[in-house]
N, C-alpha and C positions, 0 to 999 in steps of 0.2 A: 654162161650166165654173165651178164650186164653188172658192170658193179657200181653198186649204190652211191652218190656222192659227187664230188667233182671226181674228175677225171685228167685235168692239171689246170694250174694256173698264168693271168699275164702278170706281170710284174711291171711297175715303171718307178720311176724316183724325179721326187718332187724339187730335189735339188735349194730345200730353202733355204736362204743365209741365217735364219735363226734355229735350224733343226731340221735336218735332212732325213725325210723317210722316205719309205719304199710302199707303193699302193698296190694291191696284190687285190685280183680278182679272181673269183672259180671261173672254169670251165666247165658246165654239164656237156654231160654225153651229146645232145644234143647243140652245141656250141654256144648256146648263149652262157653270158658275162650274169657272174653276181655276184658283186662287192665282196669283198671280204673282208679286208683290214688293213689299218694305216701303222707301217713299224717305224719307229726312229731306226735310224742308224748310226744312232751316236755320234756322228758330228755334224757338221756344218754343209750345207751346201752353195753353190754360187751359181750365180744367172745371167750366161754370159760375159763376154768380155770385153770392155766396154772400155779398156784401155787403149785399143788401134783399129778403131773399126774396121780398117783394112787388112786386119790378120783373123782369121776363122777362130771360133771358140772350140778346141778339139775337143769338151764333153758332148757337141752336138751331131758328131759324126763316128764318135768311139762304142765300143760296146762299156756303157759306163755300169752295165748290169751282166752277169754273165752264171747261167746255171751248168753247173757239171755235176752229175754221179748225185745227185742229192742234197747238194749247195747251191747254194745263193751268192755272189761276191757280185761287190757293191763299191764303189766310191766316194768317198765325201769331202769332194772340190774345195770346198769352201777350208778345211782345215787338213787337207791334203794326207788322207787317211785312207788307210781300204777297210771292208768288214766281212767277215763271214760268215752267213746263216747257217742251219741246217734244215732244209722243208720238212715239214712231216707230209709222208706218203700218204697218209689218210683222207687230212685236209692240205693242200701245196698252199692255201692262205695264211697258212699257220708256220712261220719261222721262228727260231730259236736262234739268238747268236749265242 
């Protein structure tokens, strides 16, 4: 039997300098994307670095998101913080830090 609902979620982070969330979309069974919801993550985010153009911004090439076991951990550049979710199984758009 097919279970009802998403099936898991994308995740990305907006990275804002006034409030860094995380945008979380479902997965249906059948792969399409549907919105699900905008989390703060409690601090700040930053856009680039823009202090040596010639040296790479590392959130653009790091895993600045990373799910294990049932969590979510996250970044927030901006005031140099980490955060930890916990997804719910039911809905994966649905975190709780």
């Amino acid at each position: 039997m097919r279970r009802a609902g998403p099936i898991g979620a994308t995740y990305v982070i907006n990275n804002d300098a006034s409030g860094n969330s995380i945008l979380a979309s479902n997965i249906a069974a059948d792969g399409t994307l549907t919105f699900g919801a905008v989390i703060p993550a409690g601090g700040t985010g930053l856009h680039g670095n823009n202090t040596n153009p010639d040296a790479g911004d590392p959130l653009f090439s790091q895993n600045a998101i990373k799910v294990v076991d049932g969590y979510l951990f996250t970044v927030n550049s901006g005031s140099n913080t980490a955060v930890m979710f916990k997804i719910n199984p039911e809905n994966p758009s649905d975190l709780t830090m």
